[in-house]
C-alpha positions in Angstrom: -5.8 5.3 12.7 -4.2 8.5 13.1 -6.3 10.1 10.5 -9.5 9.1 12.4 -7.4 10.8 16.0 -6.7 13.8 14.5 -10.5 15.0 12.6 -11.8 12.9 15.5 -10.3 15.1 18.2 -10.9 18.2 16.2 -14.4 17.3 15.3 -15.4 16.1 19.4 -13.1 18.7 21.2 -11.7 21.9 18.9 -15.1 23.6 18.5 -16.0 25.9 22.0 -18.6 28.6 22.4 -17.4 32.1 22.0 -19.0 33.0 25.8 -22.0 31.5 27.8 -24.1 33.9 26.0 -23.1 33.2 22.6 -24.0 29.8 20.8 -21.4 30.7 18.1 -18.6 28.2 17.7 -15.3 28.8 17.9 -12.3 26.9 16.6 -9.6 26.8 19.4 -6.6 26.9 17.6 -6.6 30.6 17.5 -10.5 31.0 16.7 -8.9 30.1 13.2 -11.5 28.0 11.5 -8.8 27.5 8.3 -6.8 25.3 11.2 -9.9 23.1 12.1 -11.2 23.0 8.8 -7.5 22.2 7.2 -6.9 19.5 10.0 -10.6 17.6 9.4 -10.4 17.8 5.5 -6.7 16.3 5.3 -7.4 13.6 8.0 -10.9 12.6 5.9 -8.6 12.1 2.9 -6.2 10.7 4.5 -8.5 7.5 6.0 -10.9 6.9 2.2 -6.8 7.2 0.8 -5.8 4.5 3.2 -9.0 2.2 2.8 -8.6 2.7 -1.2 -5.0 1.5 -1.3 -6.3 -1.2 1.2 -8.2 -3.0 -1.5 -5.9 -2.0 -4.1 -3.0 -4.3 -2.1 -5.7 -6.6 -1.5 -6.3 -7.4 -5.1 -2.4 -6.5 -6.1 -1.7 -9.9 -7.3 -4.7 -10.6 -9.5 -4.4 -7.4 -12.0 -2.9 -9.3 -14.8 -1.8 -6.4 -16.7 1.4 -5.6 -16.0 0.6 -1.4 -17.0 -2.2 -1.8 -14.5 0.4 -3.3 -11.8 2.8 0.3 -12.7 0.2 2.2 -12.7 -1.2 0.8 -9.1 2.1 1.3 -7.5 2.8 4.8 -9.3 -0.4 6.4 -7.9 0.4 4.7 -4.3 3.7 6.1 -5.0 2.5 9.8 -5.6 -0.4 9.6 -3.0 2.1 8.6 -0.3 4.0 11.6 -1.1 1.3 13.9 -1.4 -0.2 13.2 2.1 3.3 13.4 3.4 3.4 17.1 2.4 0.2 17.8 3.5 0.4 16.3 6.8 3.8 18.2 7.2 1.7 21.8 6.6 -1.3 20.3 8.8 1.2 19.7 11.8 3.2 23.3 10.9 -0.5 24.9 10.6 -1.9 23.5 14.0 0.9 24.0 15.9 1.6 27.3 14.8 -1.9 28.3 15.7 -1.8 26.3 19.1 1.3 28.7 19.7 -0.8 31.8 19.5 -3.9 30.7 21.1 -4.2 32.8 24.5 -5.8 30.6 27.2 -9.1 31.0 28.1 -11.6 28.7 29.8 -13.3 27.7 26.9 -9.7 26.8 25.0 -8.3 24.8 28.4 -11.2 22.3 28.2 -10.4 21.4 24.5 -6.3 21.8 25.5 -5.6 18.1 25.1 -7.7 17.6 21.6 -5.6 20.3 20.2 -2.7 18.6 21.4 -3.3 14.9 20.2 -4.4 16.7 16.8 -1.2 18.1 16.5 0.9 14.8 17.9 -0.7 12.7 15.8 -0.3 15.2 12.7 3.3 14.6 13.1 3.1 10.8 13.5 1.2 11.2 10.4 3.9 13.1 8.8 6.5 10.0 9.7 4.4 7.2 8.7 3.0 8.7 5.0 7.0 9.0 4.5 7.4 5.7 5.8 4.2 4.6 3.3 6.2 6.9 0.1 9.6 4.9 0.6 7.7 1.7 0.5 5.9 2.1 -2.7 9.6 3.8 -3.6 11.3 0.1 -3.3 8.2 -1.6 -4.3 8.2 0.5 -7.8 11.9 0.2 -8.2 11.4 -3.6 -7.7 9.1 -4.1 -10.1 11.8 -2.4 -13.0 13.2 -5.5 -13.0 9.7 -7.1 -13.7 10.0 -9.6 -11.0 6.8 -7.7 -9.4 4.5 -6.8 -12.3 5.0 -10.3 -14.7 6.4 -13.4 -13.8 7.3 -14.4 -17.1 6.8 -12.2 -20.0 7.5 -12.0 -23.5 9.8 -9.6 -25.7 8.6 -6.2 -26.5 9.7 -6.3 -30.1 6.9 -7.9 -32.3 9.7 -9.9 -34.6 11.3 -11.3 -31.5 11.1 -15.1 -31.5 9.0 -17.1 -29.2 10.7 -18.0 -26.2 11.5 -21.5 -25.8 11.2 -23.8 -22.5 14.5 -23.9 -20.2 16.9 -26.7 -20.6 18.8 -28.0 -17.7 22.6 -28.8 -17.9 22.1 -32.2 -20.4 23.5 -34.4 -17.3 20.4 -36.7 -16.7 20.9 -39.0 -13.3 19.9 -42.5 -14.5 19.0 -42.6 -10.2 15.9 -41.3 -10.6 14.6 -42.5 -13.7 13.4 -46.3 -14.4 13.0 -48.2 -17.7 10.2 -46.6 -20.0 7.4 -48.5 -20.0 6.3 -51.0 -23.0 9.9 -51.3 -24.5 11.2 -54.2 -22.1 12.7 -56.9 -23.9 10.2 -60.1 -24.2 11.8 -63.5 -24.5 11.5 -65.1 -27.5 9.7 -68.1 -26.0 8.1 -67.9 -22.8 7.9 -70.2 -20.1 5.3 -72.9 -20.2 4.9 -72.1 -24.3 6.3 -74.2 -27.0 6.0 -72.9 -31.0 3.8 -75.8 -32.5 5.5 -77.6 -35.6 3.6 -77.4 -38.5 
């Protein structure tokens, strides 16, 4: 969301005309188009990044390979990071510009664009951190294998097959009954008498 409010603002709002006469555009953070263009490029890849790793969490739990599952949460890992930085030179870059820009009329109509560009830059900046120690604790969860395998198998090719758990050997007799088909029968039932022959 703050992706779409920072290209959004500087898409709608950042662009003026030079003069009444002139139908050349203008970027208002210092008539620097870098600043504009820098700011709309790093939010655009910042929003397909987040609707990428969207699906990618969506269909976490059904990649059965447990390389896939590393290799999901390493590139979420270094994405994360990435955007961090770039969001941290985005917010340096805007605001540095919006320091220098001498007001005109022009600039004071796209004044609050330029700053909810460079607020939300910064919030940006927090929550891709926020984003990088997540996949951090989520990577170094998985070393122990509890998040890429549930129950896996030795590396080592000679390694014998793992056999099922055992409990303690302490059976309660509460919960069981008699097996079935080994009651005793009585030698002559009721009602029946062995002829004599």
């Amino acid at each position: 969301i703050f992706s779409i409010v920072v290209f959004g603002s500087i898409v709608n709002e950042c662009y003026v005309n030079r003069d009444s006469q002139s139908s050349e555009l203008l970027c208002i953070f210092n008539e620097n188009d870098s600043a504009c263009s820098y700011g709309i490029a790093v939010g655009i890849i910042a929003f397909f990044g987040c609707i990428f790793f969207f699906v990618v969490d969506l269909y976490f739990q059904q990649i059965s390979s447990v390389k896939d599952r590393k290799r999901a949460v390493l590139l979420d890992l270094g994405f994360s990071g990435f955007l961090s930085f770039l969001w941290f030179v985005a917010f340096c870059f805007l605001a540095n510009q919006w320091q220098r820009t001498t007001m005109s009329r022009g600039v004071s109509q796209g004044a609050d664009a330029a700053r909810a560009a460079i607020t939300f830059s910064f919030f940006s900046v927090i929550m891709w951190i926020v984003l990088a120690v997540k996949a951090l604790q989520r990577y170094r969860l998985g070393t122990d294998m509890s998040l890429f395998a549930t129950d896996q198998f030795a590396a080592d090719p000679n390694a014998a097959y793992p056999g099922y758990p055992t409990g303690s050997g302490v059976e309660s007799t509460e919960t069981y009954q008699s097996p079935p088909f080994t009651e005793t029968l009585d030698a002559n039932p009721k009602g029946y008498q062995v002829p004599a022959y």
